[in-house]
N, CA, C and O atoms as a GROMACS GRO file, in nm:
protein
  396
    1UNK      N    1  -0.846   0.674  -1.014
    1UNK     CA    2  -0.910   0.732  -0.898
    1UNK      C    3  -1.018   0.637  -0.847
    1UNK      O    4  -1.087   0.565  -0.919
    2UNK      N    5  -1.024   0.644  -0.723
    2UNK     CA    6  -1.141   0.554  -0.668
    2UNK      C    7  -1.232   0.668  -0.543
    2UNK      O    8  -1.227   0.783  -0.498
    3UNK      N    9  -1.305   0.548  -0.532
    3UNK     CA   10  -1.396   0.647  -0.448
    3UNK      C   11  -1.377   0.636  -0.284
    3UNK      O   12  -1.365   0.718  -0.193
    4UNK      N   13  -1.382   0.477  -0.296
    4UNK     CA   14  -1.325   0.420  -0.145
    4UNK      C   15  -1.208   0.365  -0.163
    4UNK      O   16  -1.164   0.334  -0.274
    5UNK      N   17  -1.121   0.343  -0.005
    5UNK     CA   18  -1.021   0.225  -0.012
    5UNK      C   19  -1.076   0.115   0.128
    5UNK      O   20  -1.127   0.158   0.232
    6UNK      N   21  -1.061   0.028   0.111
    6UNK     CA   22  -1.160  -0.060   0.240
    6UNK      C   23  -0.967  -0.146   0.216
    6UNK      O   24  -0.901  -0.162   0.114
    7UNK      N   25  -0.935  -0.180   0.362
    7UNK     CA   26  -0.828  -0.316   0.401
    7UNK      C   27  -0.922  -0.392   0.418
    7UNK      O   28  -1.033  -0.380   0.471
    8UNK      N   29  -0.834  -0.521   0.338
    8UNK     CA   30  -0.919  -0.651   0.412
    8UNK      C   31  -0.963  -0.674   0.546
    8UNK      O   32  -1.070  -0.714   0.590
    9UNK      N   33  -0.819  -0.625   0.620
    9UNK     CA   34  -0.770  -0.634   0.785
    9UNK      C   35  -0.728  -0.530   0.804
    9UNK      O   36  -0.702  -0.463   0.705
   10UNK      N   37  -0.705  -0.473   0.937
   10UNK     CA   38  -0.645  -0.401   0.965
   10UNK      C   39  -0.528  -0.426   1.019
   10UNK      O   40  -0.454  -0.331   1.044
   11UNK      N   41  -0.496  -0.535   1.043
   11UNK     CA   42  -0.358  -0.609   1.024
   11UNK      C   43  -0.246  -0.601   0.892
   11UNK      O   44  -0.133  -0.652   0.889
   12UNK      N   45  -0.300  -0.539   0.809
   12UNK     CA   46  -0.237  -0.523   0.695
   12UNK      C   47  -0.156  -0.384   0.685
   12UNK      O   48  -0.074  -0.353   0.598
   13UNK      N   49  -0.185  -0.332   0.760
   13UNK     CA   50  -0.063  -0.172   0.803
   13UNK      C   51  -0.047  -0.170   0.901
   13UNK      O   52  -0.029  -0.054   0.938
   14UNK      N   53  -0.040  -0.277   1.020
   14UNK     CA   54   0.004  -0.271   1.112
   14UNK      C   55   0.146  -0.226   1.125
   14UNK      O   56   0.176  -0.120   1.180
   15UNK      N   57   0.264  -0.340   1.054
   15UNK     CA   58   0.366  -0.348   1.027
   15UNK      C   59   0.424  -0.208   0.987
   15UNK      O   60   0.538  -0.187   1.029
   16UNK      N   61   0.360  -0.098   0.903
   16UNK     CA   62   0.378   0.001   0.828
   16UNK      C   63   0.332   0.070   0.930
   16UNK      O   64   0.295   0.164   0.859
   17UNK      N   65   0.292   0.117   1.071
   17UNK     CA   66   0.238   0.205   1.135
   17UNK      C   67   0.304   0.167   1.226
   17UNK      O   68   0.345   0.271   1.277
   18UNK      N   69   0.354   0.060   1.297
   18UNK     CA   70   0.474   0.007   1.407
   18UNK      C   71   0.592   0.043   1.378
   18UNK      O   72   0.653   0.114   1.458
   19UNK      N   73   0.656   0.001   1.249
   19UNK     CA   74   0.780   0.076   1.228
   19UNK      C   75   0.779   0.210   1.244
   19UNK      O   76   0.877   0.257   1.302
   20UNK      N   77   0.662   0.311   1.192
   20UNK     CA   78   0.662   0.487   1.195
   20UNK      C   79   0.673   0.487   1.302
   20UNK      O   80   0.774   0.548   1.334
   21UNK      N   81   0.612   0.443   1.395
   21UNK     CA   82   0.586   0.491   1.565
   21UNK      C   83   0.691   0.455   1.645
   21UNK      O   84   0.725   0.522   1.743
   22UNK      N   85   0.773   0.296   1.592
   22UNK     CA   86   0.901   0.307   1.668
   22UNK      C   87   1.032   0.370   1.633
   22UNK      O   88   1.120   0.386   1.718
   23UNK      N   89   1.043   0.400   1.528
   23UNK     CA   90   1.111   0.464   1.500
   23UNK      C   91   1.134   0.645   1.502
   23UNK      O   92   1.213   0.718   1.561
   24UNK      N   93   0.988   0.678   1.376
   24UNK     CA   94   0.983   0.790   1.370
   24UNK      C   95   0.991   0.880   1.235
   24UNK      O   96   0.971   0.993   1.190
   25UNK      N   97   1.036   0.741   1.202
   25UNK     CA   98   1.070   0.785   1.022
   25UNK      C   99   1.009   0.723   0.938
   25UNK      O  100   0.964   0.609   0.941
   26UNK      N  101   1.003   0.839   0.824
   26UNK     CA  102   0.824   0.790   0.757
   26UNK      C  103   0.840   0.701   0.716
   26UNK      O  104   0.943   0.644   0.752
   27UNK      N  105   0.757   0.634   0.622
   27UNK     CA  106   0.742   0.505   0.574
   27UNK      C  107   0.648   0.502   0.450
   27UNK      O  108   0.583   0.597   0.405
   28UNK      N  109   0.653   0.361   0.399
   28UNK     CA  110   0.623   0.426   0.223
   28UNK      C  111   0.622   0.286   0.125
   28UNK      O  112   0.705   0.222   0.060
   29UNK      N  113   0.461   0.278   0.158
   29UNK     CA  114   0.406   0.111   0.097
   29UNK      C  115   0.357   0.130  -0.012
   29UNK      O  116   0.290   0.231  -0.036
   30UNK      N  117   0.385   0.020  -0.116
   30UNK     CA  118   0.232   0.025  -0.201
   30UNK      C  119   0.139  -0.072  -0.202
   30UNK      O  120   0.170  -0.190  -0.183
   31UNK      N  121   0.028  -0.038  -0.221
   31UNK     CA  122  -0.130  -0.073  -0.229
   31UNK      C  123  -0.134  -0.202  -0.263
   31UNK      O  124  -0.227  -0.176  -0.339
   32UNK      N  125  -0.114  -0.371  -0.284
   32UNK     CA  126  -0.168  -0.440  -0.334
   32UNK      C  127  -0.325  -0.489  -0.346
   32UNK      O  128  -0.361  -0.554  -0.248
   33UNK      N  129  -0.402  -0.475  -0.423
   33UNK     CA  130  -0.576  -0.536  -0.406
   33UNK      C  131  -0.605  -0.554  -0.549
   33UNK      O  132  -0.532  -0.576  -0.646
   34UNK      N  133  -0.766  -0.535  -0.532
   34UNK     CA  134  -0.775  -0.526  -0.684
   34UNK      C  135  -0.930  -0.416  -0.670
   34UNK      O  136  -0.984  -0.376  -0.567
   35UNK      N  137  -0.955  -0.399  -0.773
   35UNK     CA  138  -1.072  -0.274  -0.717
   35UNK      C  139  -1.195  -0.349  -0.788
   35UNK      O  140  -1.186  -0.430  -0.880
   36UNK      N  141  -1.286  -0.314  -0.737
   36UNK     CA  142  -1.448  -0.333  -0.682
   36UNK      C  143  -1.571  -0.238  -0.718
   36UNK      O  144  -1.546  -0.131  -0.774
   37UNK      N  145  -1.682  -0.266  -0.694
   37UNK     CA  146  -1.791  -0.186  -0.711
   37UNK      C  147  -1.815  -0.104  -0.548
   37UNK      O  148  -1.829  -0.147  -0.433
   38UNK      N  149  -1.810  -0.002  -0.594
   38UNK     CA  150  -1.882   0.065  -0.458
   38UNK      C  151  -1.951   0.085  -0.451
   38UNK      O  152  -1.970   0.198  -0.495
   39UNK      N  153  -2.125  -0.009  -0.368
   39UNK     CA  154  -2.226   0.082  -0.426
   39UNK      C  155  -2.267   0.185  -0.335
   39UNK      O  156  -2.389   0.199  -0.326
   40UNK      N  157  -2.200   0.254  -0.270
   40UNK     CA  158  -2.276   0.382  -0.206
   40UNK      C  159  -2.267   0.505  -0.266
   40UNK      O  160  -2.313   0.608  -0.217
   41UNK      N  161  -2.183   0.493  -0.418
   41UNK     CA  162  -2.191   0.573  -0.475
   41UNK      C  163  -2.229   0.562  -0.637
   41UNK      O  164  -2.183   0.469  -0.704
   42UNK      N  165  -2.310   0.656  -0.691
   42UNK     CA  166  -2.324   0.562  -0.826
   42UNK      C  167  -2.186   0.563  -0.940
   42UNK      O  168  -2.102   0.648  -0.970
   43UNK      N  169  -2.208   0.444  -0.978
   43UNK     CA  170  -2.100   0.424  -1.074
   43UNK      C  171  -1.958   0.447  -1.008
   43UNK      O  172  -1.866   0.514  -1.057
   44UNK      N  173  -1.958   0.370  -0.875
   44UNK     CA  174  -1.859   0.418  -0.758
   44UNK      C  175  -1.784   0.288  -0.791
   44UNK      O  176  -1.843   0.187  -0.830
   45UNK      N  177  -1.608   0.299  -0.766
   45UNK     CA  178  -1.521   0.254  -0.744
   45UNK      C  179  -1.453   0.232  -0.630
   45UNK      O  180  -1.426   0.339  -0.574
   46UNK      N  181  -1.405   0.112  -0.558
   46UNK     CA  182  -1.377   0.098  -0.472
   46UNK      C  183  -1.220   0.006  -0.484
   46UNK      O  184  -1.214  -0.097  -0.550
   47UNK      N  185  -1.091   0.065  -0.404
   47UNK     CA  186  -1.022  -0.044  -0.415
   47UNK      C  187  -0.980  -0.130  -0.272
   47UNK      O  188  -0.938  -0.067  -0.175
   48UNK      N  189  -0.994  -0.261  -0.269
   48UNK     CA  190  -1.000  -0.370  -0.160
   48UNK      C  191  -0.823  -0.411  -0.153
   48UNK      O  192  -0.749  -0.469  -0.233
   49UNK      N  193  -0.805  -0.359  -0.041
   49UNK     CA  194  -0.627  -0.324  -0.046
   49UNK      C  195  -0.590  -0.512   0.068
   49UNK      O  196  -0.640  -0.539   0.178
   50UNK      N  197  -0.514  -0.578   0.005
   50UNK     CA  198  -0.499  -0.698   0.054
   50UNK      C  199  -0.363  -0.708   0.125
   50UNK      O  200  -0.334  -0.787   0.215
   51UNK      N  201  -0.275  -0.602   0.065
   51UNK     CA  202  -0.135  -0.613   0.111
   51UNK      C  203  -0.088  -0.449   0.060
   51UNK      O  204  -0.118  -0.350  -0.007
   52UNK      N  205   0.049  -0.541   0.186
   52UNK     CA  206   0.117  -0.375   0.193
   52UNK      C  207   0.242  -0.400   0.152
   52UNK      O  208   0.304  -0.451   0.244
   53UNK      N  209   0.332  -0.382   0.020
   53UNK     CA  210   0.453  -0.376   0.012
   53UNK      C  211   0.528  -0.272   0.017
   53UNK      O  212   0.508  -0.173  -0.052
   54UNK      N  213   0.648  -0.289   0.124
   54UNK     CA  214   0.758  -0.157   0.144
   54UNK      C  215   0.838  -0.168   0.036
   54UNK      O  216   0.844  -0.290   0.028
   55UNK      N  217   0.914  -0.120  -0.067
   55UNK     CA  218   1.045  -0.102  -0.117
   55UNK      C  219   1.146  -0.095  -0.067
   55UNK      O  220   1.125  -0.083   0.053
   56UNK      N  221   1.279  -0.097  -0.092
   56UNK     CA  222   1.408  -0.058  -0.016
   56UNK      C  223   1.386   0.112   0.014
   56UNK      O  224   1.376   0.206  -0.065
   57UNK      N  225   1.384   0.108   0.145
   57UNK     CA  226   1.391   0.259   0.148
   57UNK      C  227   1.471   0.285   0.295
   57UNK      O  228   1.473   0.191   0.374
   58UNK      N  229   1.554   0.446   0.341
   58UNK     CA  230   1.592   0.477   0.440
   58UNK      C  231   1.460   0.611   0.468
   58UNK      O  232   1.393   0.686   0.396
   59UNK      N  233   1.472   0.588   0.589
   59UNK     CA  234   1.418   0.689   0.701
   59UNK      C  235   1.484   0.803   0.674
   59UNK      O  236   1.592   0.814   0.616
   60UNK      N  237   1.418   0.882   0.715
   60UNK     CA  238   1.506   1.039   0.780
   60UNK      C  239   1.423   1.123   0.827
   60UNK      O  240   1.302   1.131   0.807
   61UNK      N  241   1.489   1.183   0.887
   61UNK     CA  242   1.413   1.294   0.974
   61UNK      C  243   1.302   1.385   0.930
   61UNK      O  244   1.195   1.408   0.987
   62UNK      N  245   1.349   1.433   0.813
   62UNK     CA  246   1.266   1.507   0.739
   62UNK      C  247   1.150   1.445   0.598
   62UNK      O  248   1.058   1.518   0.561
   63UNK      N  249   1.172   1.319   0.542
   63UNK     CA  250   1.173   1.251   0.453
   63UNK      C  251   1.156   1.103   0.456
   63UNK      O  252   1.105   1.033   0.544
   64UNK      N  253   1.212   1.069   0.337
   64UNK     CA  254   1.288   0.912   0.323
   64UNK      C  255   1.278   0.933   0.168
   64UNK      O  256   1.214   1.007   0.094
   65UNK      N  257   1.409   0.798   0.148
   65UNK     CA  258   1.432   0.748   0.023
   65UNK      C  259   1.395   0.656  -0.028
   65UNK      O  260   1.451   0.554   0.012
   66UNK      N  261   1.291   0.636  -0.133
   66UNK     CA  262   1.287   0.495  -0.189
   66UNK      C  263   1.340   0.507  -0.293
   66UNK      O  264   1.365   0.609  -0.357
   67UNK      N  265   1.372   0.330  -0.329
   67UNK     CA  266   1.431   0.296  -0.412
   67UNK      C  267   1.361   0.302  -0.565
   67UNK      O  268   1.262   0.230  -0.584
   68UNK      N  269   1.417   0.396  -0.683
   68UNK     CA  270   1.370   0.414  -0.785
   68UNK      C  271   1.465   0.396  -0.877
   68UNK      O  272   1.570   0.459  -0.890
   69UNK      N  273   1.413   0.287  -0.954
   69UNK     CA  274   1.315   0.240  -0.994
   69UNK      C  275   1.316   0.068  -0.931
   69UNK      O  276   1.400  -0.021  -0.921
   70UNK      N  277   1.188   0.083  -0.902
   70UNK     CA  278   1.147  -0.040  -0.778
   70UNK      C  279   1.195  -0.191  -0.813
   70UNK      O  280   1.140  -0.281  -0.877
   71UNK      N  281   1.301  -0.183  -0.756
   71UNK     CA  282   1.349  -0.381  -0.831
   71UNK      C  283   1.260  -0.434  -0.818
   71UNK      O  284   1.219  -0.461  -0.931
   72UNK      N  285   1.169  -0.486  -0.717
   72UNK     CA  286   1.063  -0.594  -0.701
   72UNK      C  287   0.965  -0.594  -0.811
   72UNK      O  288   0.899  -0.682  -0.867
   73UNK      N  289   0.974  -0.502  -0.819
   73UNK     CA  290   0.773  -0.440  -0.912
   73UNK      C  291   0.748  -0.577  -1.003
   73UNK      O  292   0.643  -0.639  -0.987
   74UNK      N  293   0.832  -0.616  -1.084
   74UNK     CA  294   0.774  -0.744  -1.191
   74UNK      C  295   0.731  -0.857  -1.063
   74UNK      O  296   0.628  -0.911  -1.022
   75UNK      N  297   0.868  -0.857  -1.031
   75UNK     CA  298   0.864  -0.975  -0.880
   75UNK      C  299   0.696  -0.990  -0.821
   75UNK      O  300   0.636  -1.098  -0.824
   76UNK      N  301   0.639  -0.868  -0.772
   76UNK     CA  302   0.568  -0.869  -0.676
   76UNK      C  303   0.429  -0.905  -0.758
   76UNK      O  304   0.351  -0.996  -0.730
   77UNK      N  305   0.418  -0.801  -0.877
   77UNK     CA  306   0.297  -0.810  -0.953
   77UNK      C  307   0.312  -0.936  -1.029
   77UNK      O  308   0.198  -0.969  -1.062
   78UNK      N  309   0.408  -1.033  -1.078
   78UNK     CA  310   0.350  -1.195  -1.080
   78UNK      C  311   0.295  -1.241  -0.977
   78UNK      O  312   0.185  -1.296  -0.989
   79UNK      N  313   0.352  -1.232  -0.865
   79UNK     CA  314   0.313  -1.313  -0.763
   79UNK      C  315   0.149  -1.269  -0.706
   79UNK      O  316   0.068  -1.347  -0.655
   80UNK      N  317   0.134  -1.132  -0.730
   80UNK     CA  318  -0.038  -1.097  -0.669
   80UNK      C  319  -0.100  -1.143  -0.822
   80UNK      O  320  -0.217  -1.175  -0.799
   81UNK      N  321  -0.073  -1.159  -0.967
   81UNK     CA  322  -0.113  -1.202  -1.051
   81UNK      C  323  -0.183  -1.338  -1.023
   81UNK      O  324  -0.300  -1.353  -1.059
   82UNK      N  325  -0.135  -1.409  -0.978
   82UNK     CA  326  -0.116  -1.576  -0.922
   82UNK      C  327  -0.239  -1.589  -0.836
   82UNK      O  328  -0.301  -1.695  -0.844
   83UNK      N  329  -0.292  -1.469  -0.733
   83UNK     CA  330  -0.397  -1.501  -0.670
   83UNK      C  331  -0.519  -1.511  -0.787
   83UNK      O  332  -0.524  -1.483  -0.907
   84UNK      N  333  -0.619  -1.568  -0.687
   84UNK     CA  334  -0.772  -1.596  -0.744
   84UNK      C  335  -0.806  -1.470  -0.820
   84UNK      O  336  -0.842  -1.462  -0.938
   85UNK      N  337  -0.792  -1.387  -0.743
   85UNK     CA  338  -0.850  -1.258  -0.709
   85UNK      C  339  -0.796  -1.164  -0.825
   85UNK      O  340  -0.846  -1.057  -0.861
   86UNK      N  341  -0.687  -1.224  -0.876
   86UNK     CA  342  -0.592  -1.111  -0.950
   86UNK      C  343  -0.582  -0.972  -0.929
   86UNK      O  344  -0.624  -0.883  -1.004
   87UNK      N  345  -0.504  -0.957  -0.786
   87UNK     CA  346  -0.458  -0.856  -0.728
   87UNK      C  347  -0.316  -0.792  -0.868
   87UNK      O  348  -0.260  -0.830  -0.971
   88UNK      N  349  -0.322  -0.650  -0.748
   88UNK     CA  350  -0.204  -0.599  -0.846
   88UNK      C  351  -0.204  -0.396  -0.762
   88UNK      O  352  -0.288  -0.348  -0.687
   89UNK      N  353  -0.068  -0.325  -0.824
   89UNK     CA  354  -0.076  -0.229  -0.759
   89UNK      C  355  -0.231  -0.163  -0.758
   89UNK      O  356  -0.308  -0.158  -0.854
   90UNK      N  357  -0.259  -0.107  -0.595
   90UNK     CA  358  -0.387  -0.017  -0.692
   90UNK      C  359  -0.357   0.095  -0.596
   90UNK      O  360  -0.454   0.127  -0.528
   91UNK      N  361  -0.255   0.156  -0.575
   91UNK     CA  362  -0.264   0.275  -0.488
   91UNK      C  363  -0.102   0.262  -0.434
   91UNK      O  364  -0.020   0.175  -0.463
   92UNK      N  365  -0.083   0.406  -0.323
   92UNK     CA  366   0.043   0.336  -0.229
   92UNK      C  367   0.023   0.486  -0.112
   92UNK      O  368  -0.004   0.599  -0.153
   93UNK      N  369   0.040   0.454   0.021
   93UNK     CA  370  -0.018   0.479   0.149
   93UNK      C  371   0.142   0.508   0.189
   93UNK      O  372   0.220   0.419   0.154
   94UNK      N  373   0.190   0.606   0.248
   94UNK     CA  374   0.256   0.700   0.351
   94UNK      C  375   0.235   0.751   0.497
   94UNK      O  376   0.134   0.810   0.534
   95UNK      N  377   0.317   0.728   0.557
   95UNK     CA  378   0.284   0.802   0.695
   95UNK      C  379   0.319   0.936   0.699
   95UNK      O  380   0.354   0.985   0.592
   96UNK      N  381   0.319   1.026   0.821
   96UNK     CA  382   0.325   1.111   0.853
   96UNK      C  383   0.481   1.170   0.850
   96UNK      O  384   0.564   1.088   0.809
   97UNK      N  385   0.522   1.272   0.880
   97UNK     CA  386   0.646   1.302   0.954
   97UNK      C  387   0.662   1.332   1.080
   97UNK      O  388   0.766   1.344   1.145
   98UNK      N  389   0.556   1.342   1.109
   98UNK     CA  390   0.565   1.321   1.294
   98UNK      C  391   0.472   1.250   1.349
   98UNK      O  392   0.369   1.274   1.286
   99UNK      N  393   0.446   1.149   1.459
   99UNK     CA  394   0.395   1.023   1.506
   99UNK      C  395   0.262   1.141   1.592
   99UNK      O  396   0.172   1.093   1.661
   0.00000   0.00000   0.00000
């Protein structure tokens, strides 16, 4: 659990909020960052979200499907391992079902 989530950018769910809106069908990232001190709260946690990875997933009207169990996951978490920063999952962000 954290207390905050701060994006680096807000360019970083762009991609994930363009597809919902042109399409219509939800959508369904997870969190890459790494988490932080928050101090506006004491002994506060914060996670600093750097990226947004989608899974294989379909749309639908009511829903969507992702792909379980996530092929990438080793894939992705070496590669945010590799930054300075040693990123890694810290959350995962959904849209709506209606725009």
């Amino acid at each position: 659990m954290v207390d905050h989530v701060e994006f680096a950018t807000p360019a970083i769910i762009d991609n994930l909020l363009t597809a919902w809106r042109r399409t219509g069908s939800q959508r369904f990232g997870y969190l890459i960052g790494r988490y932080d001190k928050y101090e506006k709260v004491p002994m506060g946690v914060k996670a600093v979200v750097e990226a947004v990875w989608e899974p294989k997933q379909e749309g639908e009207l009511d829903g969507l499907t992702i792909e379980v169990p996530w092929s990438d996951e080793k894939r992705v978490g070496e590669i945010a391992s590799w930054c300075e920063k040693g990123l890694g999952v810290v959350g995962m962000i959904y849209t709506d079902l209606t725009p």
